[in-house]
C-alpha positions as CSV (number, residue, x, y, z in Angstrom):
1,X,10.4,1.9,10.0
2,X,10.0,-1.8,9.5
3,X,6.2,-1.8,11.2
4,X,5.8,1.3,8.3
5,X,7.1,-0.6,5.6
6,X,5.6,-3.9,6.4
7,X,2.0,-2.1,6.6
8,X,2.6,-0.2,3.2
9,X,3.0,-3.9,2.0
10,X,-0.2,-5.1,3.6
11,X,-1.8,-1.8,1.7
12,X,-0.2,-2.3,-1.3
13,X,-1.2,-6.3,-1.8
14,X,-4.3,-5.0,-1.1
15,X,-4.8,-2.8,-3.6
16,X,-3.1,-5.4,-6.1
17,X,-6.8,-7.9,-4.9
18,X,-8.6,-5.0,-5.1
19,X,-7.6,-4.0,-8.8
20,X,-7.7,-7.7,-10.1
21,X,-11.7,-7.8,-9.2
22,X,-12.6,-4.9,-10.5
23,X,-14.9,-4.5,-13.5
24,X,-13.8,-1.5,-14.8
25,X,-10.4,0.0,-14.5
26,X,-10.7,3.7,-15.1
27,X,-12.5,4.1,-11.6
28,X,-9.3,2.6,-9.8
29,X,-6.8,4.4,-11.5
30,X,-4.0,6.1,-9.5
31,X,-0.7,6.6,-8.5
32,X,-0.5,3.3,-6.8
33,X,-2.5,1.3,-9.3
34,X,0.1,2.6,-12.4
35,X,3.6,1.2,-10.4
36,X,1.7,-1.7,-9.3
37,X,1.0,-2.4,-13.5
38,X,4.6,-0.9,-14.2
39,X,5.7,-3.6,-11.8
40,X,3.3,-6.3,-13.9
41,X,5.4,-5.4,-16.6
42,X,8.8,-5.8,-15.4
43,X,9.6,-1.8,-15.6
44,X,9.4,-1.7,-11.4
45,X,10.3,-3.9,-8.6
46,X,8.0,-4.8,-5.6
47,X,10.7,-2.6,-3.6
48,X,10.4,0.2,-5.7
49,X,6.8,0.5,-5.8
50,X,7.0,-0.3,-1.6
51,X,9.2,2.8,-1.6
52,X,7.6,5.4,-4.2
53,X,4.4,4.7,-1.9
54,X,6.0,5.0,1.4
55,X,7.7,7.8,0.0
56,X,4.4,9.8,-1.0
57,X,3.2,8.9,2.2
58,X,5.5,10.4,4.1
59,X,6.3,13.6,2.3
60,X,2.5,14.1,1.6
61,X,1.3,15.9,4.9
62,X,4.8,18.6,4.3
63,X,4.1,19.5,0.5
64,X,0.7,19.6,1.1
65,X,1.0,22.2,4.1
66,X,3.5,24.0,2.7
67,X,1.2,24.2,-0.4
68,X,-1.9,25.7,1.5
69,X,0.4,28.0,3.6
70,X,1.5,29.9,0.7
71,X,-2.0,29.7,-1.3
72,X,-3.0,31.3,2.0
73,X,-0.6,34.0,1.5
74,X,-1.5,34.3,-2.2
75,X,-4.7,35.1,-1.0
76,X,-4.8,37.6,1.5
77,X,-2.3,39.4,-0.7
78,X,-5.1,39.5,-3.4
79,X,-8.2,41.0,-1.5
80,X,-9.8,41.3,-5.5
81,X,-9.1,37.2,-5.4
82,X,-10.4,36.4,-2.1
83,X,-13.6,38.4,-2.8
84,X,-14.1,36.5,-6.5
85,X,-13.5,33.2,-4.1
86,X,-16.0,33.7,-2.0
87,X,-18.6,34.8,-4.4
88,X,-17.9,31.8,-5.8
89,X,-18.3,29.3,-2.6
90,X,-21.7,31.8,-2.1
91,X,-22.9,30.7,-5.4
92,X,-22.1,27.0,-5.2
93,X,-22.7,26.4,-1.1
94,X,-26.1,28.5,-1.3
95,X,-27.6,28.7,1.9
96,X,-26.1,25.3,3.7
97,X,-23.5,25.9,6.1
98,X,-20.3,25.0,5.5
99,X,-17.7,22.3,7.0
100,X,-14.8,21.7,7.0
């Protein structure tokens, strides 16, 4: 846990460089670069944002599988849906293959 945190720091300062050379803002803005401004303005601790990125880090990979399991679900419940889908990804995807 300490190695975790220690590396979220490293990532964290690094996106702290990385958003103090760059020209324009609106390409870099994310979750991490708002608490790293909300802690330039006093409103968050260097703790707090450590934690609320460690935080997403870790819960990411469950919320995001639980996420696709039940839009899997969604879909094979909805034949009509799936069909729509994949006229869709036809249209778009043409003739290349696709990947994952």
């Amino acid at each position: 846990s300490k190695d975790l945190k220690g590396a979220m720091e490293i990532l964290i300062e690094q996106k702290r460089q990385k958003l103090s050379t760059v020209e324009k803002l609106d390409d870099h803005m994310d979750f991490a670069s708002q608490l790293i401004f909300a802690q330039n303005r006093g409103d968050l601790t260097a703790e707090n944002v450590n934690q609320c990125v460690l935080e997403m880090m870790i819960a990411a990979p469950d919320t995001l599988s639980v996420t696709l399991f039940f839009m899997l679900i969604l879909i094979a419940e909805h034949p009509a849906v799936e069909d729509e889908m994949i006229r869709e990804i036809e249209t778009v995807m043409g003739k290349q293959k696709l990947q994952s």
